[in-house]
N, C-alpha and C positions, 0 to 999 in steps of 0.2 A: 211156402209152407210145405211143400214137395221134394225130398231132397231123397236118392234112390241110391240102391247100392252099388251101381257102381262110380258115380258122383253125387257130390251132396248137389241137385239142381238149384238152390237158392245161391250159390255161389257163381250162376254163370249167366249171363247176360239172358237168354231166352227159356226164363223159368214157370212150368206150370202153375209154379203158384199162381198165380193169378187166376186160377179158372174157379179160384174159391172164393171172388170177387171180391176181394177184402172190402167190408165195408166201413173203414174209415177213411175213406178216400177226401174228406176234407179236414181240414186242420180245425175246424169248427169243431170238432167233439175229439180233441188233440187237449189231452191234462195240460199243456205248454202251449194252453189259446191266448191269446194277446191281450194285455191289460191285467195279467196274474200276477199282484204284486208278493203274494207269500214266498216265503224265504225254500227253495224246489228242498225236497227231501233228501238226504245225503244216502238212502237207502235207492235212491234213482240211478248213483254211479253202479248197478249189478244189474243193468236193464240189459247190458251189451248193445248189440248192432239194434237199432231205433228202425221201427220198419212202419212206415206212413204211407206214403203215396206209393212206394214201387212197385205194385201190385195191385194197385186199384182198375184197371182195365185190363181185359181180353186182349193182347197184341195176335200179329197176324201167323207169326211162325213160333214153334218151339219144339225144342231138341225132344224126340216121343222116345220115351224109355223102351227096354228091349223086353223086358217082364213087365206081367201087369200090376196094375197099383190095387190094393185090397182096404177099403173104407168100410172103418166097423166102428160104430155106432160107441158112447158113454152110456152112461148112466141113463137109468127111465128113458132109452132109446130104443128105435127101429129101424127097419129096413123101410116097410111101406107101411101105412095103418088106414085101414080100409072102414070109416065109420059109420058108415052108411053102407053098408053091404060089398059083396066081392064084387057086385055087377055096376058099381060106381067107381071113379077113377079113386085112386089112393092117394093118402098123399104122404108123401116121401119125405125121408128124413134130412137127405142130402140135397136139397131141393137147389136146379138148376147148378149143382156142382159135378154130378154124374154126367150130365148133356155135356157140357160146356169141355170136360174134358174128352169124352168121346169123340166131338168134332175135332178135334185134334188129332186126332190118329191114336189118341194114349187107350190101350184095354182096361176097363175098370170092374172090379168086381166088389160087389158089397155083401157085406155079411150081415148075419140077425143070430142074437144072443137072447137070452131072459132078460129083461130088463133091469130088473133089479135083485137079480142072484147073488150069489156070492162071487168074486173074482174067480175062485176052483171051478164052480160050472159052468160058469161064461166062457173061460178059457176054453175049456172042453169042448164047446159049443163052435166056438170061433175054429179050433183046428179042422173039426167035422167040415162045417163049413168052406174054409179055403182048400182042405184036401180032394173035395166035393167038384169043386169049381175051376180049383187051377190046373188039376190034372196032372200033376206032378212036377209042373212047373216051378221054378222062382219066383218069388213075387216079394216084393216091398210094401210093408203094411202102415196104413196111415192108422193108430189106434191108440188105446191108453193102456193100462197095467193090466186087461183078459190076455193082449199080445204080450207082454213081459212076461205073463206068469209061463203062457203057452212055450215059448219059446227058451224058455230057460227050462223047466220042470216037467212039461209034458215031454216037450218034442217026438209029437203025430206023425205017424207015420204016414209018408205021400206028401209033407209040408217044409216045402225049405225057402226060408226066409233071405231075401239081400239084405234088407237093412228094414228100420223100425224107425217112424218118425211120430214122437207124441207132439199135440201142441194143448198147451196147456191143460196139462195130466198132472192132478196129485201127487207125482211121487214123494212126498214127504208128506202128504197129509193135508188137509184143510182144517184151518185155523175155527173157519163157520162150523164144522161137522162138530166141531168138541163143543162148539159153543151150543148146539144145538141138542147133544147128547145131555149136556150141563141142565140147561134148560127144563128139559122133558124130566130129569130125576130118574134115579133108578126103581125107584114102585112104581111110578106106571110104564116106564119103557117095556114091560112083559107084555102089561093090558094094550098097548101100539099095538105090538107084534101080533098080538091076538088077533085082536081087529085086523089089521091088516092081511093075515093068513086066512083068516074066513072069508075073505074079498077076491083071495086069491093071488095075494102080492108077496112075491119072496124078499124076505126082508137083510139076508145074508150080507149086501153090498155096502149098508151101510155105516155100520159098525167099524169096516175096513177103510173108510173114508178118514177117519181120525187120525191124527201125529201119532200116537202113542204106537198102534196099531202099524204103521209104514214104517216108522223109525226102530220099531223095536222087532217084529215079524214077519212081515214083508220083504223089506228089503235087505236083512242082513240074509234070507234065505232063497233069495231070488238075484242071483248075481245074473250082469249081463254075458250073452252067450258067445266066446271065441267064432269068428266067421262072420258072425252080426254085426251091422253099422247100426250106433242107435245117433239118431239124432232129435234135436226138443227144438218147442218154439213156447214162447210164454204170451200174456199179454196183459194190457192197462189199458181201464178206462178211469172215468170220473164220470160216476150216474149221474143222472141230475135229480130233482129232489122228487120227481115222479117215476123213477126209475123202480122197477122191481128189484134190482141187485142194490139197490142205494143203504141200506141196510147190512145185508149178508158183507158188500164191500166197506164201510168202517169195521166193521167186527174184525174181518182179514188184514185191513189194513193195518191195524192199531196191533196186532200179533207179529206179522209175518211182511208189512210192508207194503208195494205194490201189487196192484190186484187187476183179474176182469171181470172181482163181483163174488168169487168164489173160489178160485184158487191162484197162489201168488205168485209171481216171478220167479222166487226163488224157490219154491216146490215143482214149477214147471222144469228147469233145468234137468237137463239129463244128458245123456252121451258124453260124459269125460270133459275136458280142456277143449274139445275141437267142436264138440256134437252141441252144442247150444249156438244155433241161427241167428235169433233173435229177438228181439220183443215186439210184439201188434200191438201200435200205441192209439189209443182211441177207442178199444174194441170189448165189448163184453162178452162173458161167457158164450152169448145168445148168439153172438153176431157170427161167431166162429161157423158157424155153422148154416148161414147166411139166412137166418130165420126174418131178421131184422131187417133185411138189405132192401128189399123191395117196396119197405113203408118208408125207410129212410131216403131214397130215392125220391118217392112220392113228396114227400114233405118240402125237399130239397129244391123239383123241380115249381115246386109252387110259391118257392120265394122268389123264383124267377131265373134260376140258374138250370144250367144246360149239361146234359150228358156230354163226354168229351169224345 
């Protein structure tokens, strides 16, 4: 999922990816589980490299990039969120993905954005941030469209970029966002916003979440930046029928295809002919971020199966 600019590391034998525990490490929650007699979807040949087990464990050594890696946060995310006061531990957005690369020898710096801003002040936000932190360093940023817009539009002073690896980031849009916009109607989407601003909640990033919005202003005005490596990683799962995304993903799927629930294969795609890695098959939006890894484990090992 790591790939830095001066090689793309998912391409060489001892890749950090893994320290993002990929949690689809069994083929058990694999769309392609045994006994699926339905006809596979021909929409499946744009999945690219199939990426299952080769990253499901921590191995012993791997090649420590030379600049640090910079992890910043999507949508309604954070750095730490402290809910029980500052004098209680936090808890972390990256959880056990910051540690696990540190022991490695790799430097990691993580950023904090408004959460649900508009893409212009997150960006803003995120430069502040790595200009802050890397000291004028290069750095290779694992992020979504705050680092596109930063790095194409801004360009911060103190902040120079290797390379830019999204993994499954809207760039074209979410197929859920419109359905969801559809939905809501446009007489009360003011009264949302209402409410939602007396709460305290910027409601700017949502709106930007839509086809219409990426395909039409976004991205014809946000070209990537000569010098920059971009690289993408997508993913799929198949919820199961108590899944929280079991929903959001037929709406995605029935538009745009292959999904992890909420944004699809082919809106994750970015970085040209070369810059798309691969597809995380098994994985929901949720997992990306190893939120899920720790109950899915639990569960795992209480059918009787064993860490490897």
């Amino acid at each position: 999922m790591i790939c830095l600019g001066f090689r793309p590391l998912a391409s060489v034998k001892s890749s950090p990816l893994s320290a993002f525990k990929y949690a689809a490490s069994s083929k058990s929650f694999s769309i392609f589980c045994a006994g699926n007699t339905q006809q596979p979807d021909p929409r499946l040949g744009e999945l690219g490299k199939e990426i299952e087990d080769d990253y499901a464990f921590i191995r012993d050594k791997y090649q420590t990039p030379k600049n640090p890696i910079v992890l910043a946060h999507g949508l309604m995310g954070f750095d730490e969120l402290h809910l029980a006061g500052a004098q209680f531990p936090g808890l972390r957005y990256w959880r056990g993905i910051t540690e696990a690369l540190r022991l490695k020898g790799i430097e990691v710096i993580t950023t904090s954005v408004p959460p649900s801003a508009s893409i212009e002040i997150r960006a803003a936000k995120l430069g502040l941030d790595i200009a802050e932190k890397a000291q004028g360093r290069s750095v290779n940023i694992i992020a979504g469209l705050d680092a596109r817009y930063m790095i194409s539009r801004l360009e911060p002073k103190g902040v120079k970029v290797s390379s830019l690896t999204t993994i499954a980031t809207p760039h074209r849009g979410s197929a859920f966002a419109d359905y969801c916009f559809n939905q809501i109607g446009l007489t009360t989407l003011p009264w949302l916003y209402k409410i939602l601003d007396l709460l305290g909640t910027q409601t700017g990033a949502f709106s930007q979440l839509t086809r219409k919005y990426m395909l039409e202003e976004f991205n014809p005005k946000t070209p990537d930046k000569e010098g920059v490596r971009y690289f993408s990683y997508g993913a799929i799962a198949k919820p199961p029928l108590w899944s929280a995304f079991r929903h959001s993903h037929g709406v995605v799927e029935k538009e745009e295809g292959p999904n992890d629930g909420l944004v699809s294969v082919v809106s994750s795609k970015w970085g040209g002919e070369n810059g798309y890695k691969g597809t995380l098959v098994g994985v929901t939006h949720l997992d990306l971020i190893n939120w899920t890894n720790r109950l899915r484990w639990f569960i795992w090992e209480l059918t009787g199966n064993k860490r490897k």
